[in-house]
Legacy VTK file of the C-alpha trace (Angstrom):
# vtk DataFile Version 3.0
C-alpha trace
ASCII
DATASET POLYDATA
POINTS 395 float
100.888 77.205 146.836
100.767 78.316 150.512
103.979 77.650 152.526
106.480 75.522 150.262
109.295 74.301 151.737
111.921 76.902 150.389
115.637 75.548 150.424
119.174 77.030 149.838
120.386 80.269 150.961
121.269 83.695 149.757
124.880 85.858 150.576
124.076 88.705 153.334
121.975 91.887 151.427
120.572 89.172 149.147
117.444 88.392 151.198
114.823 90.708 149.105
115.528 87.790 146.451
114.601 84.762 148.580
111.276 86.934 149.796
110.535 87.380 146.381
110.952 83.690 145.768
108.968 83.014 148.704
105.851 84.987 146.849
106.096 83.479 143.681
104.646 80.753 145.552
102.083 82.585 147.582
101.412 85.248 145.117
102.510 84.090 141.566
101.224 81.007 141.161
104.184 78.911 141.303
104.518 75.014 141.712
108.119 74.171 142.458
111.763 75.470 140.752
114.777 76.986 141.188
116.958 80.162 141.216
120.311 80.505 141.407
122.578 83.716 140.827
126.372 84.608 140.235
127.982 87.893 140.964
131.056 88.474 139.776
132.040 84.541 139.708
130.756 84.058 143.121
127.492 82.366 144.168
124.899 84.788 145.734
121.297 83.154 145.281
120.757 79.239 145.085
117.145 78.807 146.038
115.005 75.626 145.410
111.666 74.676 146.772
107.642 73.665 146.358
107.046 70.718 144.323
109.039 68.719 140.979
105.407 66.353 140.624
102.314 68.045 140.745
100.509 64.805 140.658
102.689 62.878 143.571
103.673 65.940 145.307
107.249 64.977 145.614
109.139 68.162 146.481
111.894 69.666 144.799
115.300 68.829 145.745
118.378 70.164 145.806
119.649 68.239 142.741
116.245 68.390 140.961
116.803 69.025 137.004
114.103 70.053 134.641
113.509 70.611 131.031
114.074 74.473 130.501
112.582 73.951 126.249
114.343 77.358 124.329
116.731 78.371 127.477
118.146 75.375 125.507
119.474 77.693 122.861
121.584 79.715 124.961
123.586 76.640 125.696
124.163 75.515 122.053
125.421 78.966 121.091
128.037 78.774 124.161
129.113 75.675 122.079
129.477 77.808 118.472
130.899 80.782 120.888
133.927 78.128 121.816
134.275 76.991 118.075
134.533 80.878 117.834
137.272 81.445 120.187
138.952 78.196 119.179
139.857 79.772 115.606
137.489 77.263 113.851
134.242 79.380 112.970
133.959 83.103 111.979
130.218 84.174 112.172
130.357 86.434 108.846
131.572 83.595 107.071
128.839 82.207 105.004
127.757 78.750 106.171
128.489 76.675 103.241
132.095 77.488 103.314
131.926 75.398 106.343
129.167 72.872 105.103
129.283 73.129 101.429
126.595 71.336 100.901
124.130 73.830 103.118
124.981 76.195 99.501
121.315 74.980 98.069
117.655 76.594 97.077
119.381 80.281 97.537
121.126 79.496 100.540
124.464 80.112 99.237
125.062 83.883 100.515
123.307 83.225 104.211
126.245 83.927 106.861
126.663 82.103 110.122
125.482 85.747 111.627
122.065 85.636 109.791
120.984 81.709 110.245
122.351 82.548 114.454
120.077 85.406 114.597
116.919 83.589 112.899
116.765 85.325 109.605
117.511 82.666 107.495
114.244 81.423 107.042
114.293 78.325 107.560
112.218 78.020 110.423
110.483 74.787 109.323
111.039 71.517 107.661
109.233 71.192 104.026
109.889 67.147 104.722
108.270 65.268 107.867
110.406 65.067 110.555
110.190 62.480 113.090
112.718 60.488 116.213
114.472 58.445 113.538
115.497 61.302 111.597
117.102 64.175 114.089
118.481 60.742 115.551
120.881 59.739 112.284
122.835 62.979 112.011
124.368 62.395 108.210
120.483 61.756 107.579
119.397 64.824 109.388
122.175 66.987 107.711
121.132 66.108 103.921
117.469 67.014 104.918
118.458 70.383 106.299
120.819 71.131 103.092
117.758 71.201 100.696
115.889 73.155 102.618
114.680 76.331 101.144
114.488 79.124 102.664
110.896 80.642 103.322
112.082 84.000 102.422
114.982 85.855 100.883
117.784 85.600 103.386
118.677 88.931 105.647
115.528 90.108 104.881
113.069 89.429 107.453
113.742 87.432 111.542
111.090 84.763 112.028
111.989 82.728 115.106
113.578 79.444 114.288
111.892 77.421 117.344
113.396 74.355 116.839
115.046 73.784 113.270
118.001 76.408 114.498
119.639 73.698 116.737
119.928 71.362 113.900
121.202 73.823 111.719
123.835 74.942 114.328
124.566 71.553 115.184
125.726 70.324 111.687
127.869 73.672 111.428
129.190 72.249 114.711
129.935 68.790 113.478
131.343 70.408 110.358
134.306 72.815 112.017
134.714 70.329 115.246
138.216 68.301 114.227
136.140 65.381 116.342
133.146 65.526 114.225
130.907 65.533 117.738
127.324 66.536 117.639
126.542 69.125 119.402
125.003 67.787 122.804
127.953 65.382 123.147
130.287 68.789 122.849
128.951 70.888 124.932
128.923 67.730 127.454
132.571 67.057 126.622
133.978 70.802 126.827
131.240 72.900 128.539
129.551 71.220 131.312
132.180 68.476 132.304
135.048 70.787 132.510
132.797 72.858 134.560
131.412 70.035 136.567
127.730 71.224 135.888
124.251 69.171 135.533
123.141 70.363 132.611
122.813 68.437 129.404
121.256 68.628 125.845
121.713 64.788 125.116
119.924 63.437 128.608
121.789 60.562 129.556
120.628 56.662 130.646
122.248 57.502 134.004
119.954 59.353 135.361
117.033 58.296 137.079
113.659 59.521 137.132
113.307 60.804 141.006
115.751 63.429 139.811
113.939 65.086 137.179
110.688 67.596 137.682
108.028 66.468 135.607
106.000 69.816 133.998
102.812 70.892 134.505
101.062 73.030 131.626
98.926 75.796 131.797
95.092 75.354 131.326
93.059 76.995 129.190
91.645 80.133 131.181
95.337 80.292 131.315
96.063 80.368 128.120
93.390 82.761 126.674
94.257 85.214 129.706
98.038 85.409 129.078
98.936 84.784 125.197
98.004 87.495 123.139
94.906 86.763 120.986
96.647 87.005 117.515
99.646 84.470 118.702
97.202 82.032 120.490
95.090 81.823 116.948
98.159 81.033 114.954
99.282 78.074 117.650
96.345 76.947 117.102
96.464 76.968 112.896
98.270 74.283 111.277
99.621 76.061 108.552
100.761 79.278 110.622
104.387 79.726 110.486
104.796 79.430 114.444
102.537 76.172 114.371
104.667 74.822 111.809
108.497 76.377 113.259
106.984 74.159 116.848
107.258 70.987 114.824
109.511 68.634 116.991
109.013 70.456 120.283
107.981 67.437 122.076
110.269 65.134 120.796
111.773 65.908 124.516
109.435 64.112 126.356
108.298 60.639 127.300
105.107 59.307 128.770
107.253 56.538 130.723
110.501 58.028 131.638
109.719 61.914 131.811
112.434 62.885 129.261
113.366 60.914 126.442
117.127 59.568 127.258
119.768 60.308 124.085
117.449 62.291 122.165
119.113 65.903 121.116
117.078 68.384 120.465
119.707 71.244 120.360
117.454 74.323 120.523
114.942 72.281 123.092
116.376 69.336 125.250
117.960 70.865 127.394
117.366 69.576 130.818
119.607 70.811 134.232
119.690 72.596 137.687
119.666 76.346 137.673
122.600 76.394 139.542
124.346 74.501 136.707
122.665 77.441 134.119
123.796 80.208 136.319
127.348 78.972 136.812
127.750 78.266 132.921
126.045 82.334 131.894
128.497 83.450 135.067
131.628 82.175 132.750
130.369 83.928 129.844
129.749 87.046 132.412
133.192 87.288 133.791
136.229 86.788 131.461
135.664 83.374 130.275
138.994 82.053 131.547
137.634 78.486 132.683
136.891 78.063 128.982
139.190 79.825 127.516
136.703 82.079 125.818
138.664 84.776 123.983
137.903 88.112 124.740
136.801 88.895 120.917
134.287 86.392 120.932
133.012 87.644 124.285
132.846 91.470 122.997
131.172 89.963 119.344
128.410 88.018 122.251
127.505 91.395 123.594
127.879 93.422 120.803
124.393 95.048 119.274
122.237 92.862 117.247
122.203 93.242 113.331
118.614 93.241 112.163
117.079 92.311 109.465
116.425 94.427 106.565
113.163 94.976 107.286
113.930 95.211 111.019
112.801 93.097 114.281
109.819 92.048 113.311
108.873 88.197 113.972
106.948 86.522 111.546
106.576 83.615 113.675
105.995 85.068 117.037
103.613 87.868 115.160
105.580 90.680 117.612
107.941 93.471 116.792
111.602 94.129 118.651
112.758 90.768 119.860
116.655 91.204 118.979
118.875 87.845 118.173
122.676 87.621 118.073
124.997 85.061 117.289
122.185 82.460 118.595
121.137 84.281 121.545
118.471 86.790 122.953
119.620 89.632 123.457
118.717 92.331 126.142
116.424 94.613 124.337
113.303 97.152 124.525
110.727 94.255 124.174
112.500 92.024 126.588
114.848 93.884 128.795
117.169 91.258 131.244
120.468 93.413 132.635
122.067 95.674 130.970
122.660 96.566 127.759
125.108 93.833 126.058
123.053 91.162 128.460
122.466 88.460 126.641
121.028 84.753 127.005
117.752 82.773 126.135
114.285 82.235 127.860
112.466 78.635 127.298
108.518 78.200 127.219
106.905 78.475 130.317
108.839 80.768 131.975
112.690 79.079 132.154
115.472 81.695 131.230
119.436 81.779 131.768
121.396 85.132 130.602
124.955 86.688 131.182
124.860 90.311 131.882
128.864 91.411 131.531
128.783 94.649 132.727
127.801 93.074 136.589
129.317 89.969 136.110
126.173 88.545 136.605
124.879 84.773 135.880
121.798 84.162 135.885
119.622 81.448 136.154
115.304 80.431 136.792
113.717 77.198 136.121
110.135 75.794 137.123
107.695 73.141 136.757
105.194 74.869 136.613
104.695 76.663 132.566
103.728 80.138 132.563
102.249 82.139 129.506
104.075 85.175 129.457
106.246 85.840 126.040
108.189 88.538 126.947
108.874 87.531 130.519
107.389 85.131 133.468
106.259 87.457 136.464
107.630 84.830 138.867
111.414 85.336 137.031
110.463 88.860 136.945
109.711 89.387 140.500
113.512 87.508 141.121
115.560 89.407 138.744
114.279 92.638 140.030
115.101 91.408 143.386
118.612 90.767 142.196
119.190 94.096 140.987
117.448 96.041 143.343
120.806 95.275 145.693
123.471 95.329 143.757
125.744 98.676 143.219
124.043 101.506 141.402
127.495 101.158 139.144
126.631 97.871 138.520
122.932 97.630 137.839
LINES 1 396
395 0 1 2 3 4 5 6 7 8 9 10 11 12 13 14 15 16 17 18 19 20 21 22 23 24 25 26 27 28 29 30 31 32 33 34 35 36 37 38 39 40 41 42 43 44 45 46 47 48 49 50 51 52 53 54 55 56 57 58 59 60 61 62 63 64 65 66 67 68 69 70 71 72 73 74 75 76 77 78 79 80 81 82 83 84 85 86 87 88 89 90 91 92 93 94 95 96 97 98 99 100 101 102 103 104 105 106 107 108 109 110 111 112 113 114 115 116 117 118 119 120 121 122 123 124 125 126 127 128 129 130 131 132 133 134 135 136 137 138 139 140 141 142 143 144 145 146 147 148 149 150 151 152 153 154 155 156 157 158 159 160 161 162 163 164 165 166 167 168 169 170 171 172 173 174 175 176 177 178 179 180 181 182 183 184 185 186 187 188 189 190 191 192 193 194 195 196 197 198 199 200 201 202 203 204 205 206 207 208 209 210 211 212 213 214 215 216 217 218 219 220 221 222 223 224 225 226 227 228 229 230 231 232 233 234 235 236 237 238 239 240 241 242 243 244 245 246 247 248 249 250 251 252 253 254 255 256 257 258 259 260 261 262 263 264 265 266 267 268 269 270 271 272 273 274 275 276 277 278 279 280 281 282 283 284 285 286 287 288 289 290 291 292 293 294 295 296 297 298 299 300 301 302 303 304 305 306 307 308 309 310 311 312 313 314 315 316 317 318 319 320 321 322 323 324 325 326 327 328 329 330 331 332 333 334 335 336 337 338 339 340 341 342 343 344 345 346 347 348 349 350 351 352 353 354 355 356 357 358 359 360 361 362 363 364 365 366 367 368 369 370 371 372 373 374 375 376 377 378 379 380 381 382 383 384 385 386 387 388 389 390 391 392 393 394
């Protein structure tokens, strides 16, 4: 897109990051979305421009939200990360001494550290899963109990696309003395508290004109930027990622863009990048506004524990991808800040991480899906910005 109307601003020494924002549209292939960026709990980068319609060509406004699909997952494990510092959860307690009913098909001995970090394997339903079920929760949660695990637990990562969120949500509902799901608490103790627009469970409130709609990739786009092996398996059925993807639409809606009070907990998530940003800065910088404790904020940023047969993803088909307590974590394959960084990306290019060390939050979303796995060059091309300027300590 030549010259977008680029909005927002960016603290003095920060300009590199809105040319670089600038390009994604003139270089990268961008449509419309948003950056914003947190330094040390203040607000450096908020950045919005192009287009939230591709079809109407309605631009992107300040208070534009968009679905950000797996950056999703970041949020829900701030939610287990409060339960955490609230006393309520331990995450090498095994799951069914929370949900006793989880201790089925040889899931007894999987910890809350091993289903968090995707090696629990149960990436997919065996039964069909539709609206009406991830819709009655005490439905959902006998459904998820006698699931059996794909492999023998610890032993292997294969990435949980969408079954993780219910998983973590009925461990939610199970330590939470109010018995909430999990959209509704991170809505009542996350994102209220913190004023931010950002919500798993979209809302009837809010309209249409506020939301971006997504525009997909074609198929030269596809077969250029997927590698071969992964595209093939999307493509199959029966392949484990085709089958862990199950449910990844349940999102959307042909009328009202996004489906209102659906909860998808590891895909739904629809906000602002500012909201993102301010939410991973909390995380970044001490936590106090949520009263994080400062154990559960060293166990977030803490190395990942692989597998016993290491990082290997037998969903994603790729090797080195690190998980932790239901987060991405900075890493070889996908390196965001420094080392103890940790957040989530979402398909297409979306990602939101906390980097501790710079007390950095960090935020991108778009309308526009990409088909990078290991990193969007238009988020890319921003982070780098971001770091190229702040202190060589810090970086």
């Amino acid at each position: 897109m030549q010259n977008p109307i680029i909005e927002g601003y960016v603290s003095p020494g920060f300009e590199a990051v809105r040319d670089a924002f600038a390009e994604n549209f003139s270089r990268r292939g961008e449509l419309g979305g948003a950056c914003c960026v947190y330094y040390r709990g203040e607000k450096i980068v908020d950045l919005w421009g192009g287009v939230r319609n591709k079809a109407t060509g309605e631009p992107w406004q300040e208070d534009t939200m968009v679905i950000v699909y797996s950056a999703t997952k970041g949020l829900a494990a701030m939610t287990l990360a409060l339960a955490h510092s609230r006393g309520w959860l331990n995450y090498d307690e095994r799951v069914c001494k929370y949900w006793p009913e989880f201790a089925q098909q040889g899931k007894e001995t999987i910890t809350v550290r091993q289903l968090l970090a995707h090696q629990a394997g149960l990436f997919a339903f065996d039964e069909q899963a539709d609206r009406s079920l991830i819709a009655d929760l005490d439905r959902l949660a006998v459904v998820l109990a006698r699931q059996k695990p794909a492999w023998e637990p610890g032993t292997r990562q294969g990435y949980h696309a969408i079954t993780l969120g219910y998983f973590e949500g009925e461990l939610l509902r199970r330590v939470d003395p109010q018995h909430r799901s999990l959209g509704q608490f991170f809505q009542d103790e996350i994102a209220t508290p913190l004023g931010l627009d950002l919500y798993i469970r979209l809302p009837e409130a809010i309209p249409n004109s506020r939301l971006a709609t997504m525009a997909r990739p074609g198929l030269i786009a596809m077969l250029l930027g997927f590698p071969p092996r992964f595209l093939l398996a999307a493509f199959n059925r029966r392949s484990n990622i085709n089958r862990a993807l199950v449910g990844s639409l349940f999102p959307h809606d042909e009328q009202r863009i996004y489906a209102r009070n659906v909860e998808v907990p590891s895909g739904s998530g629809v906000g602002t990048a500012r909201a993102m940003a301010q939410a991973y800065s909390v995380f970044a910088s001490g936590g106090r506004p949520l009263q994080l404790r400062a154990a559960t904020l060293e166990a977030l940023s803490a190395a990942a524990v692989p597998p016993t047969r290491g990082f290997y993803d037998e969903c994603m088909l790729g090797d080195g991808v690190q998980f932790s307590l239901g987060f991405m974590q900075h890493g070889p394959v996908w390196s965001f800040g420094n080392e103890g960084s940790f957040g989530s990306p979402g398909a297409g290019g979306s990602l939101g991480f906390a980097d501790p060390k710079a007390g950095i939050g960090y935020a991108y979303v778009t309308s526009q899906m990409g088909t990078s796995l290991t990193g969007d060059p238009r988020e890319l091309a921003l982070r780098c910005a971001v770091y190229s300027v702040i202190p060589p300590d810090y970086r």
